[in-house]
C-alpha positions as CSV (number, residue, x, y, z in Angstrom):
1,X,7.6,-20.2,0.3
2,X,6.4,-20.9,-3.4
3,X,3.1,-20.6,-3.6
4,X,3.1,-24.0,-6.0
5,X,3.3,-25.6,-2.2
6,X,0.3,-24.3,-1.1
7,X,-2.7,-26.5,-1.0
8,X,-6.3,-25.5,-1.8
9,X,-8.2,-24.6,1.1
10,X,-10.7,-26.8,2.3
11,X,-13.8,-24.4,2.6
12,X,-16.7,-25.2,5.1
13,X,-20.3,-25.2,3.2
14,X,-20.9,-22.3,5.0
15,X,-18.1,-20.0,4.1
16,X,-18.5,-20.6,0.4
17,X,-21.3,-17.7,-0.5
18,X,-18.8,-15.6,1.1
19,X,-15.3,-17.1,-0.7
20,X,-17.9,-16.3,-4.1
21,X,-18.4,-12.3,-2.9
22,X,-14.6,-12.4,-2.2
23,X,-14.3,-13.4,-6.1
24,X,-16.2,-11.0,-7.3
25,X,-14.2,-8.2,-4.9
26,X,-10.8,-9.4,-6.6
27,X,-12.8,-8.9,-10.4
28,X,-13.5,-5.5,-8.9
29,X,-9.8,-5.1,-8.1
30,X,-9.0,-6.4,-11.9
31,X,-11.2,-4.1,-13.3
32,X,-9.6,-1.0,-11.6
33,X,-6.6,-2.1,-12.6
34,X,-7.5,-2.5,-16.0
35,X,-8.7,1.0,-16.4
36,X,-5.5,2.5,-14.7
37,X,-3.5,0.3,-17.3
38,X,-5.8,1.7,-20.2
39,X,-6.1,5.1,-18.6
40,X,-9.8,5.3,-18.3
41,X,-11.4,8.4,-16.6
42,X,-11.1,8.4,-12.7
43,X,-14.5,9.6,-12.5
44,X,-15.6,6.6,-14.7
45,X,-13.9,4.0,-12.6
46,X,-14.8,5.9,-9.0
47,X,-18.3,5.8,-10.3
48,X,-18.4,1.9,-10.9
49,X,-16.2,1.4,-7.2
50,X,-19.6,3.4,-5.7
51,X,-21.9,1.7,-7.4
52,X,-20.2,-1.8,-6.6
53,X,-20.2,-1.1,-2.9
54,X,-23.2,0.1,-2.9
55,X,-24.8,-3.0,-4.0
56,X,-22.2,-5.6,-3.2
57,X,-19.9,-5.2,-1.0
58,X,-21.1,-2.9,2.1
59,X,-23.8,-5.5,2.0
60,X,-21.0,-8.3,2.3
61,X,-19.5,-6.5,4.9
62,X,-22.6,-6.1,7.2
63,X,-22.9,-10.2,6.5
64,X,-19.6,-10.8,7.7
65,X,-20.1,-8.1,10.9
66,X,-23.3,-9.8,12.3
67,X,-23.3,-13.1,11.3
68,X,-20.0,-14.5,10.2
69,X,-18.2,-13.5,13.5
70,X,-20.9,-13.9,16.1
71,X,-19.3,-17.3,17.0
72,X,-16.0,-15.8,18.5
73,X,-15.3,-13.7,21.2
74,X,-15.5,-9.6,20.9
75,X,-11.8,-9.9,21.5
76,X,-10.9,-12.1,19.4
77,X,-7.5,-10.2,17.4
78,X,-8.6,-11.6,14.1
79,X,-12.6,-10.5,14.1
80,X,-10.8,-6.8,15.5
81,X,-8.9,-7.2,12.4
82,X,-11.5,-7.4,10.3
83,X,-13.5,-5.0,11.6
84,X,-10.4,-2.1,11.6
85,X,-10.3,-3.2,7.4
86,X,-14.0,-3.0,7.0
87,X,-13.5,0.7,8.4
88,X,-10.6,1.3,6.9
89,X,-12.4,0.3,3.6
90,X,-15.3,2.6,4.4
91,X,-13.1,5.6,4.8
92,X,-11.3,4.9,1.3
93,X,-14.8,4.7,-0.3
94,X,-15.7,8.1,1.5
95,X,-12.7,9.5,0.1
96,X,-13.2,8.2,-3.6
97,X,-16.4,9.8,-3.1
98,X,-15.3,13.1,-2.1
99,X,-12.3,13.0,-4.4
100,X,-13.7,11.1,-7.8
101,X,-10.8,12.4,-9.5
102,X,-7.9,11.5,-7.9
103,X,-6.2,8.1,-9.1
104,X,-4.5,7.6,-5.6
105,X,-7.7,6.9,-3.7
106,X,-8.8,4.4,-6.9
107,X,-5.5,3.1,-6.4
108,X,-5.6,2.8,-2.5
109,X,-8.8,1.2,-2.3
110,X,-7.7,-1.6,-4.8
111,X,-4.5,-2.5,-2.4
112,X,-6.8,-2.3,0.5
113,X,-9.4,-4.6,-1.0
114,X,-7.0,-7.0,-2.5
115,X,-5.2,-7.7,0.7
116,X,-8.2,-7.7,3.1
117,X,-10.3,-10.7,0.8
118,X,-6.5,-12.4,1.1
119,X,-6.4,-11.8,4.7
120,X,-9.9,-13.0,5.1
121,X,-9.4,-16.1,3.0
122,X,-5.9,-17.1,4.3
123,X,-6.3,-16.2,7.8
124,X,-9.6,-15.2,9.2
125,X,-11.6,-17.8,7.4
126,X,-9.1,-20.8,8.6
127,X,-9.3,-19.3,11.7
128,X,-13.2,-19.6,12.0
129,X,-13.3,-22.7,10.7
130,X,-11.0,-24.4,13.6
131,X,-12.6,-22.6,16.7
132,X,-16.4,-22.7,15.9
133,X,-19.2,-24.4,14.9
134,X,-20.4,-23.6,11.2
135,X,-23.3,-26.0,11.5
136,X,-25.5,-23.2,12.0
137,X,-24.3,-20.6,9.6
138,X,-25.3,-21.8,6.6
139,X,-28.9,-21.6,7.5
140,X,-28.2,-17.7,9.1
141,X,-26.9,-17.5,5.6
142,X,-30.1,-18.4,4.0
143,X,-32.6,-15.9,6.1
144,X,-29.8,-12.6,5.6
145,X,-29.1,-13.1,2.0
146,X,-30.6,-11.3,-0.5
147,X,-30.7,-12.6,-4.0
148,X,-27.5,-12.2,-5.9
149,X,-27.5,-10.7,-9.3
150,X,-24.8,-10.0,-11.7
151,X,-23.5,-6.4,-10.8
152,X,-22.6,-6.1,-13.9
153,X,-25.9,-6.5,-15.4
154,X,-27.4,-3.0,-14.6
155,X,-24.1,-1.2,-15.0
156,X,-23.8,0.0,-18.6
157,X,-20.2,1.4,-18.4
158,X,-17.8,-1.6,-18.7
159,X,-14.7,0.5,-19.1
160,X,-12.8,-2.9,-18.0
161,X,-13.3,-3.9,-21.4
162,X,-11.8,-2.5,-24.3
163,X,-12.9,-2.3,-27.6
């Protein structure tokens, strides 16, 4: 299938503050890839993944774990889905923090990342969207989010751009 077929997805109110994080995680996978094309240090780029998931993304997670899939059931094999990424995730940022030098879990962590935000904006939010009621979310949204900033803003080292 080309993917000139495919139409844009019709995102529910609700879903977009998460379909924004999921932007930001693929600009996280550019800029990892960027440094591996320009050779930056692995200790420079492991630093910036930490830091990232630090203040983004394990937050986006633990939105997605209690609020997102509260609406389907505990078996449901696409929320199971998510959550086995989410750990799987986890463990690769464990192991770029015990390991800040090796390029093959920088490299690891981008794949993973890249295809779980595709699964979860393909698939699971789709999914969500035809067997619940999203009325409700955005205003769960509203009380659990903290206020976004740039990540970028407070991070001096923007190895993703060279000078």
């Amino acid at each position: 299938m080309s993917t000139t077929n495919l139409k844009p997805l019709k995102r529910h109110i609700a879903l977009v503050p998460l379909s924004h994080d999921h932007h930001q995680g693929l600009l996280l996978v550019w800029k990892i890839r960027q440094g591996i094309n320009w050779r930056i240090s692995n200790s420079r780029m492991s630093k910036y993944i930490l830091y990232f998931s630090e203040h983004d993304l394990l937050l986006h997670f633990h939105k997605e774990e209690t609020i997102l899939i509260i609406g389907l059931p505990p078996n449901d094999p696409l929320a199971q889905q998510m959550l086995q990424e989410h750990k799987k995730l986890r463990e690769s940022l464990q192991a770029i923090k015990n390991n800040e030098n090796e390029i093959t879990f920088i490299n690891e962590f981008a794949n993973l990342l890249e295809g779980h935000i595709r699964f979860e904006e393909r698939i699971l939010f789709p999914h969500i969207q035809e067997t619940t009621t999203l009325d409700n979310l955005a205003e769960q949204w509203k009380e659990n989010t903290d206020v976004s900033f740039d990540i970028d803003q407070h991070w001096e080292d923007h190895f993703w751009n060279k000078k």
